[in-house]
C-alpha positions in Angstrom: -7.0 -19.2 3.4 -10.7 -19.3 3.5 -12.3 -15.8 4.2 -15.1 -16.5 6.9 -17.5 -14.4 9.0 -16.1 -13.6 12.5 -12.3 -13.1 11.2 -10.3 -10.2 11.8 -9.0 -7.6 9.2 -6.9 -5.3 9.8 -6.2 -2.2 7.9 -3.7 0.4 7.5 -4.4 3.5 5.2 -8.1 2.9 5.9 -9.6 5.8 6.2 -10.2 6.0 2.1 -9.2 4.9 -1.4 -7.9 1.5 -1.5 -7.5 1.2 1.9 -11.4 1.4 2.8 -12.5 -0.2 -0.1 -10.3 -3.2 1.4 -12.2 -3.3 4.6 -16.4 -2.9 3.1 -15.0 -6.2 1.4 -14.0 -8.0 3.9 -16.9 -6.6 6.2 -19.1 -7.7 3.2 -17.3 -11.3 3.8 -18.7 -10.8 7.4 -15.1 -10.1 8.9 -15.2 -8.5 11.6 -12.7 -5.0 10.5 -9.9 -2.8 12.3 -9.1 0.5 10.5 -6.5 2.3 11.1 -5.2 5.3 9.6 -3.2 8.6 10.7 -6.2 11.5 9.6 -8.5 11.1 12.6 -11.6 12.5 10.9 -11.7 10.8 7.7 -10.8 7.4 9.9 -13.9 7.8 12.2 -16.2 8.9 9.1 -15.3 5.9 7.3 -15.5 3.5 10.7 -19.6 5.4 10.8 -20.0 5.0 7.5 -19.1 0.9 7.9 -21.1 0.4 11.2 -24.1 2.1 9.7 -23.9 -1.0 6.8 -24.1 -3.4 9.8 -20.2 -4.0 10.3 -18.6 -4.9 13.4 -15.4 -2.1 13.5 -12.6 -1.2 15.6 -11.0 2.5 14.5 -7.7 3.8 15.4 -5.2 6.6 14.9 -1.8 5.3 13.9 0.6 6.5 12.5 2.7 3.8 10.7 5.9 5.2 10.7 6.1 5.0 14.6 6.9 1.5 15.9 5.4 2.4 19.3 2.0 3.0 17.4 1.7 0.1 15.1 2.3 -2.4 18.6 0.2 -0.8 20.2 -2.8 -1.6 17.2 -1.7 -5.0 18.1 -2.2 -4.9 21.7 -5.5 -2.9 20.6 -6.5 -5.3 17.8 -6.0 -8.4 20.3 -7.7 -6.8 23.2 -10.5 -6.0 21.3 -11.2 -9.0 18.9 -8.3 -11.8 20.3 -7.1 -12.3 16.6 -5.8 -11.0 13.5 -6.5 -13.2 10.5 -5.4 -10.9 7.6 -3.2 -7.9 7.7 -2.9 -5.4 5.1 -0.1 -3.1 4.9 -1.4 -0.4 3.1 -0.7 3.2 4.4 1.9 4.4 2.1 2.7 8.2 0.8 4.2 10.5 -2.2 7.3 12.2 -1.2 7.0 15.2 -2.7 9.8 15.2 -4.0 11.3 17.3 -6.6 13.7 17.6 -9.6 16.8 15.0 -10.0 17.4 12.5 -7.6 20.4 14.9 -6.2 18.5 17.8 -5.7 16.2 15.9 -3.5 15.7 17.2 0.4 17.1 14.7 2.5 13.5 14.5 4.5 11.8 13.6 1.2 13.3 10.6 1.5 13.0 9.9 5.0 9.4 10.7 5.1 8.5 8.0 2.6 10.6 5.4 3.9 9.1 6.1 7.3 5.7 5.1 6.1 6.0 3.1 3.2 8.7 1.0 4.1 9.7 1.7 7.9 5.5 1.1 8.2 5.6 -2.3 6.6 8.2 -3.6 8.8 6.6 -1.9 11.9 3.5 -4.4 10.7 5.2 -7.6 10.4 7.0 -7.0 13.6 3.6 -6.2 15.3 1.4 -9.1 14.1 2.7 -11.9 12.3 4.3 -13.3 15.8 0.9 -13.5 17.5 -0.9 -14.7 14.2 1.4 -17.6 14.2 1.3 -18.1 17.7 -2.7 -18.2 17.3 -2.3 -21.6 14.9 -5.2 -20.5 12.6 -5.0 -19.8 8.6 -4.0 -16.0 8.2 -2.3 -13.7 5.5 -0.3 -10.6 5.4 -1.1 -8.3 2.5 1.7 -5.7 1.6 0.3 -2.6 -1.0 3.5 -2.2 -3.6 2.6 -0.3 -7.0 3.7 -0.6 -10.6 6.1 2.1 -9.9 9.1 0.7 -8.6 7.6 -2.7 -8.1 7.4 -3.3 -11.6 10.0 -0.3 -13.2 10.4 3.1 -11.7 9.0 6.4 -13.1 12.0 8.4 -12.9 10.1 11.5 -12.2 8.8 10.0 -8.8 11.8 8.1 -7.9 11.7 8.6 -4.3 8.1 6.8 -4.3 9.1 4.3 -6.5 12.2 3.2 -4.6 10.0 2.7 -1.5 7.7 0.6 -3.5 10.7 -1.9 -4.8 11.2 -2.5 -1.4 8.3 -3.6 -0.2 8.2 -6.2 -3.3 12.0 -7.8 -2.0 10.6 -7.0 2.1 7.3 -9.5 1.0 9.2 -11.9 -0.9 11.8 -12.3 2.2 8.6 -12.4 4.1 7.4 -15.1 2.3 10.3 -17.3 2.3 10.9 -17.2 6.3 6.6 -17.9 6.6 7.5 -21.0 4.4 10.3 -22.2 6.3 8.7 -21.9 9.6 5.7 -24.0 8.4 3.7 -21.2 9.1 -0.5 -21.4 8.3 0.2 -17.3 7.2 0.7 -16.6 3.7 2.0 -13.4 2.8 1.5 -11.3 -0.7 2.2 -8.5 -2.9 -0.6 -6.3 -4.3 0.2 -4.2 -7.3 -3.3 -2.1 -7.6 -4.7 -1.2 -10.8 -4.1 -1.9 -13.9 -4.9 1.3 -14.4 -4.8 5.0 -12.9 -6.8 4.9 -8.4 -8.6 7.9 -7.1 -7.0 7.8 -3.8 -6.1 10.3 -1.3 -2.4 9.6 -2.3 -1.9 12.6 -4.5 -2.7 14.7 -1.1 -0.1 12.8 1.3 1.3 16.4 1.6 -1.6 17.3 3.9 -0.5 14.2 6.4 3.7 15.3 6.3 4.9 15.0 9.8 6.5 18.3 11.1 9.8 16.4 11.8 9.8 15.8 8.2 8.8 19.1 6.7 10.6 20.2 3.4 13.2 22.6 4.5 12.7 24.8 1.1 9.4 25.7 -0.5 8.0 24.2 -3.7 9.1 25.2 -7.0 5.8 24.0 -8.0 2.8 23.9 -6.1 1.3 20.3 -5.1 -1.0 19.1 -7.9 -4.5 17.1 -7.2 -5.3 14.1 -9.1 -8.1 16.6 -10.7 -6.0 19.1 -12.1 -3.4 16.1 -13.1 -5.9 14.5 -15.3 -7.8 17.8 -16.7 -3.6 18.3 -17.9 -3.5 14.8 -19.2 -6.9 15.3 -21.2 -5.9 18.9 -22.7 -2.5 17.2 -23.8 -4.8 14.6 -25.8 -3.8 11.8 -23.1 -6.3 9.5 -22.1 -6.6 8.7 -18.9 -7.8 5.4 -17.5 -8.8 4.7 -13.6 -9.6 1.3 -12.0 -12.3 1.4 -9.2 -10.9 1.1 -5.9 -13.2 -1.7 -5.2 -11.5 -4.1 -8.0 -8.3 -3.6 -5.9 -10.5 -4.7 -2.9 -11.9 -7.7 -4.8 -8.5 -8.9 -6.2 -7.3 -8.3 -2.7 -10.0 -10.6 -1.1 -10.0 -13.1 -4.1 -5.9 -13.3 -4.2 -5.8 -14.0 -0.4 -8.8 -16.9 -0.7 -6.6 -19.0 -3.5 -3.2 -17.7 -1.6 -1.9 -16.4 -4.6 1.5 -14.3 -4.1 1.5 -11.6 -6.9 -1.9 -9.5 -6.6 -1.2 -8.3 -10.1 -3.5 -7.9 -12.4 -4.2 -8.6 -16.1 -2.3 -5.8 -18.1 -0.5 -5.6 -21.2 1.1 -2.9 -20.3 2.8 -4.2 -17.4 3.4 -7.4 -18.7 5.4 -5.3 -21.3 7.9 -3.7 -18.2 8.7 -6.6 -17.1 9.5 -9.0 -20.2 11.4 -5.5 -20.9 13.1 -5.3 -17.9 13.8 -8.9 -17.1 15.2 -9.2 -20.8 17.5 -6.3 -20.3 19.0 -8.1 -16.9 19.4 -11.5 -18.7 20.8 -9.6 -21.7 23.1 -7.1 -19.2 22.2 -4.2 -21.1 21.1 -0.8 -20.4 17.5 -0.4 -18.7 16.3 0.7 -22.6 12.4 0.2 -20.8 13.3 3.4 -19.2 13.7 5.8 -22.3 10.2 7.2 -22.6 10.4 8.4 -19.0 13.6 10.1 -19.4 13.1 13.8 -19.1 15.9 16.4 -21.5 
């Protein structure tokens, strides 16, 4: 679809990182952009911080793992505007999980179902209806990641499960759009190719009370600084793509309707000639053995 002024965005997981840096481009594009997001003061700095740049914005708390919530961004998003023209799934969350998959806490999972996948579904439910009923060009963006939607990292299985999910839930999605002659498109976006500074490494500070860990930390939660200072005193380098190339393959993948938002990377080209060849061979998932821990 072509990306004109006076179109509607709408944003989950807006209120920083990837999420944000979706909605400046499309306000760039002269969209007109809904943000929603589930930390109330970081949402209405970032709505401030768009109006101030001349952007016409629509903020609201949601939180995506509630169905009653994401409808009512609908019934918000058509009251305000009287459209939705692209729709990107992005909130998501870590679990916080810890150890081997059975030594997990039962919430772990629950929690990042409920927003990752649970909030994906609550989405498409909520818009894609009223965007076809509308008749006009539109496109449904679900965030996935490299881990899971490409091969799991063992050591955040929970997260990566989630993220496998969306990749088969957008694929599904994109089959029924098809055979429903729908002008919607619908894709996949895989950010990187390298490490994001996003607020993800912190979803602990968001966790719902219903879906506290019932036991403390072995290990306290680790930032995204201290990760990387570890990665750099073990002789690792580490490598981070700006936020704002995900928002520029986002807005560039949805002008030429392009399915897979992934981008150029050897390395992930790598996991999945490796992991397709081990399915077509029926052998063991060998692309897994430098993440397995003794």
């Amino acid at each position: 679809m072509r990306l004109e002024a006076g179109q509607v965005a709408v944003v989950t997981g807006a209120a920083s990182g990837i999420g944000l840096a979706m909605a400046r481009r499309f306000a760039a594009d002269g969209l007109k952009v809904v943000l929603a997001d589930v930390e109330e003061s970081a949402l209405e700095k970032a709505a401030e911080s768009l109006r101030s740049d001349g952007a016409t914005v629509h903020a609201r708390v949601v939180d995506v793992s509630e169905r009653e919530q994401v409808m009512a961004l609908a019934d918000d998003t058509y009251e305000t505007f009287g459209a939705c023209h692209v729709l990107c799934n992005n909130a998501g969350v870590g679990s916080g999980a810890e150890g081997r998959m059975w030594q997990h806490e039962p919430n772990d999972w629950k929690w990042a179902f409920a927003v990752n996948v649970w909030g994906v579904f609550h989405g498409v439910q909520a818009f894609v209806p009223r965007m076809i009923a509308g008749g006009d060009e539109g496109h449904i963006v679900n965030t996935s990641s490299g881990d899971g939607g490409i091969a799991p990292l063992p050591t955040a299985s929970v997260y990566a499960v989630t993220k496998a999910a969306v990749v088969t839930m957008t694929e599904s999605l994109y089959a029924h759009l098809k055979a429903e002659h729908a002008r919607v498109g619908a894709s996949v976006l895989f950010p990187g190719p390298h490490m994001l500074r996003t607020g993800l490494w912190e979803s602990h500070r968001n966790r719902p009370e219903r879906y506290a860990k019932q036991h403390p930390r072995k290990a306290p939660y680790r930032s995204l600084d201290q990760w990387e200072a570890a990665m750099k005193e073990s002789g690792n380098e580490v490598r981070f793509t700006p936020v704002e190339e995900v928002a520029d393959l986002v807005a560039e993948g949805v002008a030429a309707g392009r399915f897979w938002l992934l981008p150029e990377s050897e390395h992930s080209d790598r996991q999945i000639k490796a992991r397709s060849q081990s399915m077509l061979d029926r052998t063991d998932p060998a692309y897994l053995e430098s993440f397995i821990l003794d």
